[in-house]
N, C-alpha and C positions, 0 to 999 in steps of 0.2 A: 562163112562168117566164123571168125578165130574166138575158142570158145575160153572164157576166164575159169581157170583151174579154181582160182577162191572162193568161186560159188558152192562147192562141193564143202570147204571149211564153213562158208555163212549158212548152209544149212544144219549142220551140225550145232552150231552157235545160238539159232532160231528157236533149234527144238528144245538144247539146254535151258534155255531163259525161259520160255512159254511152260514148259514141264516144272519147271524152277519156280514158277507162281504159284502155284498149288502147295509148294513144301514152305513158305515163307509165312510165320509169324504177323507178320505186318506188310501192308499192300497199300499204296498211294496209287491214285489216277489221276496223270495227269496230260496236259496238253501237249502237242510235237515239240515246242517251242515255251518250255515252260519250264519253275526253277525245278528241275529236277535234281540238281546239284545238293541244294538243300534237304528234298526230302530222302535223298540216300545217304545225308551224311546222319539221317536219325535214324538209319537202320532199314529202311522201308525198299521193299522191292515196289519195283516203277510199272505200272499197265501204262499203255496210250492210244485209247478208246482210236483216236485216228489211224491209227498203224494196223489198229482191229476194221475201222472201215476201209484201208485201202485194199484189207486181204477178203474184205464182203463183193470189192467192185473185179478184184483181178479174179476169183474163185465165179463169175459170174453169178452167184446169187444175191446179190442186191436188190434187182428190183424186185424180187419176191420178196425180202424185208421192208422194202418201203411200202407197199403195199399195207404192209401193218400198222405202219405209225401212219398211213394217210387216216387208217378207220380211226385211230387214236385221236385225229384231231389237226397231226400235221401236215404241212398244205408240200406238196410236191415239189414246190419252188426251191424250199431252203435246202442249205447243203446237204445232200446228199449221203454224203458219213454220219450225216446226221443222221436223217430219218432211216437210213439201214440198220444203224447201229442199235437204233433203239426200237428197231422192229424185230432185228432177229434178238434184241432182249423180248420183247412181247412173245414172239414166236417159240421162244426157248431151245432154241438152237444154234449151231456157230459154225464154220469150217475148222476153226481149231481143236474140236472133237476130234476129224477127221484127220484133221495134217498134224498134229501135235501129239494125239490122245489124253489130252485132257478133259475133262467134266465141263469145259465153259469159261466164259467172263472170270478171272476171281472178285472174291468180295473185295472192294477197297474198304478198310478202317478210314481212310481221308479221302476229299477228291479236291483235287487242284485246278486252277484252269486261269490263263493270262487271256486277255481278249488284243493281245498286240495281232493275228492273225484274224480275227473277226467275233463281233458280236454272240454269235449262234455256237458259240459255246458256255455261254451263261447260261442259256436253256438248256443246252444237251446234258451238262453237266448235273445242275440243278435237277433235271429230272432224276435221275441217279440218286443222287442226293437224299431225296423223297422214297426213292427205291428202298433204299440199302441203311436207310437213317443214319447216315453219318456225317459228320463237318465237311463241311464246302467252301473253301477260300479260295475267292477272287484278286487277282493279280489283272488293275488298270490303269494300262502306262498311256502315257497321252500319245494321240494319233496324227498319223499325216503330214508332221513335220517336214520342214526342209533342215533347219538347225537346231540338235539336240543337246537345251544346254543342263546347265548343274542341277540348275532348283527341279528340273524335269525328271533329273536321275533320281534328286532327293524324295520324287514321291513317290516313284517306287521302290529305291528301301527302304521307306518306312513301312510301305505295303508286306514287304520281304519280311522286316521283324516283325510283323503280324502273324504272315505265318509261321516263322520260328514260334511265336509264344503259342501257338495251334497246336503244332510239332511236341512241342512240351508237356501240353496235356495229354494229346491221343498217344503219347511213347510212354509218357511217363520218366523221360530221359531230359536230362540239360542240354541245353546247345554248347556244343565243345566247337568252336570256330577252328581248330586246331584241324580236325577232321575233315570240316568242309574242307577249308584249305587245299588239301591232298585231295579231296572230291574235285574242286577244281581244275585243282593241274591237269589229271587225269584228261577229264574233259578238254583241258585246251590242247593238251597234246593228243587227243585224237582227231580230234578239230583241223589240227596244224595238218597233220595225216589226211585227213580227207581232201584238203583244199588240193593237197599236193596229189592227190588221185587225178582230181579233179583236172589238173592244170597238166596231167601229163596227154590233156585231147590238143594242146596248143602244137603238137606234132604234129608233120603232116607224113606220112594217113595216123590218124587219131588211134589208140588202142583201143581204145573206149569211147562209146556213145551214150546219147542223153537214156536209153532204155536200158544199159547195163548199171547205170547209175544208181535209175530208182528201185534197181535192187539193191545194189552194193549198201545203198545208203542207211539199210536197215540200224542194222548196228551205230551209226550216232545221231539214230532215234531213242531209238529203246534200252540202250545200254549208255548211253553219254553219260563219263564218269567212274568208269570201267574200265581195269587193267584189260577185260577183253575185248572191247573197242579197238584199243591202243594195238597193242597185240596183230587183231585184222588187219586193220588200214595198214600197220607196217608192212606184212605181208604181202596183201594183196599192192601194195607200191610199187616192193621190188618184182614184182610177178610183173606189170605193166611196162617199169623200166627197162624188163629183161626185154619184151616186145617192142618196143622204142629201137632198142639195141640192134632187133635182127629184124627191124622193119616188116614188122607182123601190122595189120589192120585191122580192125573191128568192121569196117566196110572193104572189100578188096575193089582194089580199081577206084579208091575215092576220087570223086570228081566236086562233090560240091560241099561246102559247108554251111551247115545252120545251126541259127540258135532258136530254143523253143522256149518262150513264155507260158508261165501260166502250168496249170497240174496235168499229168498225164492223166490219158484216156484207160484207166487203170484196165477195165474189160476188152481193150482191143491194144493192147500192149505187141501181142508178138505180130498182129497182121499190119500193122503200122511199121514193127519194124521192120517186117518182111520188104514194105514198100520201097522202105529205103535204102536198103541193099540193094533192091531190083535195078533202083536208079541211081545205083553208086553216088548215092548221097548220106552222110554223119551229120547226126545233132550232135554238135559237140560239146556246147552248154545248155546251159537251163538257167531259170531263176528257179527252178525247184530245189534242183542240188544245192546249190549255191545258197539257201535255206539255211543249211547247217553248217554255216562256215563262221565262226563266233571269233574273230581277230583280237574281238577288245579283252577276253578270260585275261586275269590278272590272280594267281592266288595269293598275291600278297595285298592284293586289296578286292578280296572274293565279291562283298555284297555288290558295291558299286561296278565293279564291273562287268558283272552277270545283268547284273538291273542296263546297263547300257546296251549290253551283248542282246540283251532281248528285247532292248525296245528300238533296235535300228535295224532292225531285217527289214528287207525290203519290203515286202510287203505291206509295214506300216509306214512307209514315207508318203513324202508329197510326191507329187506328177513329177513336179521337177528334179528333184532327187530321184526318182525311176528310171529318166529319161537319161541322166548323167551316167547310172549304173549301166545299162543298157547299150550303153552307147560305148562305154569303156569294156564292156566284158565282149563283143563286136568286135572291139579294135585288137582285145588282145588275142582273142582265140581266131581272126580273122576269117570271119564268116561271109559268106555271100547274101544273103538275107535273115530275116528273123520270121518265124511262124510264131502266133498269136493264138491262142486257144482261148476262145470265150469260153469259157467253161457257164453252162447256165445255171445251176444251183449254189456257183463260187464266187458269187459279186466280188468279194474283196481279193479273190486273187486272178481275176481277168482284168487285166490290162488293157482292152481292144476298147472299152467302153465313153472313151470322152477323148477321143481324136490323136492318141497317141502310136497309133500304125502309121496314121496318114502322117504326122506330124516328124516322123522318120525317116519317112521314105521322103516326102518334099524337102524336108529341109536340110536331110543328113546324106541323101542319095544313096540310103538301106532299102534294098525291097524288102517288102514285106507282103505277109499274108496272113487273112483272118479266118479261122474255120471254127466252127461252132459244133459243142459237145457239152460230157461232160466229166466230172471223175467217175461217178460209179454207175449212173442211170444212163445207160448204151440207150434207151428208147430216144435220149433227145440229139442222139448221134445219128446222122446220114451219112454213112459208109460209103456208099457209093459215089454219092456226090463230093463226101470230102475229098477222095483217095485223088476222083479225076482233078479236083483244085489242086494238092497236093503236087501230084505228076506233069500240071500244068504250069505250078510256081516254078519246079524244076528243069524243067526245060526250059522256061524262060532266067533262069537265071545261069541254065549252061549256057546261052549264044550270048545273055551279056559276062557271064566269065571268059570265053573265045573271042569275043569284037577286044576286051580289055587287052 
């Protein structure tokens, strides 16, 4: 498996920023998918309590944090970054100690949170809130849409200069929209960079897979809006392009292509991937990645198009707008089937739950397949049983790639 040089610079990058919270005057938390554009243009360095639970599920101690918030109160169902996150706050401890050397969570002076990815960050957040006594602004864009029109945008930027007038008091600073502006760009030109990461799997053999991704992706999470975003992605492009070039792989031997719905299996990351190399098969897309691909950034018309950039991720659509998505990222990275991850504690971003695998595969003749897990809590994973579905989908979708 051909190994990406840029991970060596995104580690370097990781430890900057995480070390980099502790020296920083002012601290916002906010959502993966949340205005963070805004609160950087008032000065504020950006936490994202989920980018904190993805690294509780891949570090495998999560379930020993959920443990905590189950005695707290919270029930094992809900998501999962949820109840780790704010178990290893109870528990008073973090892997960021150890991978970073820092002290911990920082304080945020604000905390942010859009519910366009799901409800159960109104609570998560809100507890915090309660924690650390500080303002708490909600960003809620209307859901489920098939068509997103004006008046819809318009309520959440009025939502957005809400939180500017927040931003005001807890800074003590004016909104210079001048600043955003160039927060913007930023963002959309890392944005544009990623897509194009992204798009260089539509090769075939792919350089890149869906498990190199949800590393890469770091950076236009937690930095979105950053010369060093921008900066990465470029790099790590041409790093990928050069592989394009001399017909390097990320799987050698590929034979099959898939797309994976829904969030990775954060604590069984490398033995999954392992699978897939075994059976010289690449995920080549995701709706995960694909997460932080924000087309509509405008920074000459920043609010409005930030407020639209976040309330049309997928995730917040209708069925039927998933299925059109889904069906066009298929055609173009041309895949042989689609994997489905129920993720159990991620209602809002499993897809398998109201007949849209079946509805794929009968009507669009996509195979597909459903395996059940989840982001951080490996106990409601069957390894075993998944792997052999896994290696079963696969091979039934080599003899229908061969009959083809």
């Amino acid at each position: 498996m051909a190994e990406i040089e840029s991970v060596k610079d995104l580690k370097v990058i990781m430890k900057n920023y995480f070390q980099g919270l502790e020296q920083k005057p002012l601290v916002a938390w906010c959502t993966s998918v949340g205005p963070a554009e805004i609160l950087r243009s008032f000065g504020f360095e950006v936490f994202f309590p989920e980018n904190h639970g993805a690294l509780l599920g891949a570090t495998k101690t999560a379930e020993t944090y959920i443990n905590y918030a189950v005695k707290k109160g919270y029930s094992p169902h809900v998501c999962s970054y949820t109840t780790a996150d704010i178990g290893s706050y109870l528990a008073g401890s973090t892997p960021l100690s150890s991978h970073y050397q820092i002290k911990g969570v920082p304080k945020p002076n604000l905390i942010v949170y859009n519910t366009n990815q799901c409800r159960e960050v109104q609570d998560w957040f809100n507890f915090f809130g309660e924690e650390f006594k500080c303002p708490v602004v909600g960003i809620y864009p209307p859901r489920h849409l098939d068509d997103i029109t004006k008046e819809d945008i318009q309520q959440v930027v009025f939502q957005m200069k809400r939180l500017i007038k927040v931003c005001e008091q807890v800074t003590g600073k004016k909104w210079d929209e001048e600043v955003f502006k160039e927060v913007v760009k930023l963002s959309k030109e890392a944005t544009f960079l990623w897509q194009e990461v992204l798009k260089t799997a539509r090769h075939k053999p792919s350089p890149i897979t869906f498990f190199d991704g949800v590393i890469l992706m770091a950076p236009i999470v937690v930095l979105r809006g950053t010369q060093e975003a921008k900066l990465f992605y470029q790099k790590l492009l041409n790093e990928l392009k050069e592989k394009i070039n001399n017909n390097i792989a990320a799987v050698p031997g590929e034979k099959i292509r898939i797309f994976w719905d829904g969030m990775p299996l954060w604590g069984r990351l490398r033995k999954l991937s392992d699978v897939f190399v075994e059976n010289r098969s690449a995920i080549v897309a995701s709706t995960y990645c694909n997460s932080w691909i924000f087309d509509e950034f405008d920074e000459n018309n920043p609010l409005e198009s930030t407020s639209l950039a976040y309330t049309k991720i997928f995730i917040n659509r209708s069925e039927k707008i998933k299925t059109q998505m889904l069906l066009e990222w298929a055609k173009e990275y041309e895949v042989n089937g689609i994997i489905f991850h129920d993720t159990k504690t991620c209602f809002n971003n499993s897809n398998a739950k109201f007949g849209l695998p079946q509805k794929i595969k009968e009507k669009y003749n996509i195979p597909t397949l459903v395996i059940e897990g989840d982001l951080c809590d490996m106990r409601l994973f069957s390894e075993g049983q998944s792997i052999t579905k896994i290696e079963t989908f696969i091979e039934q979708l080599s003899e229908y790639v061969t009959v083809k």
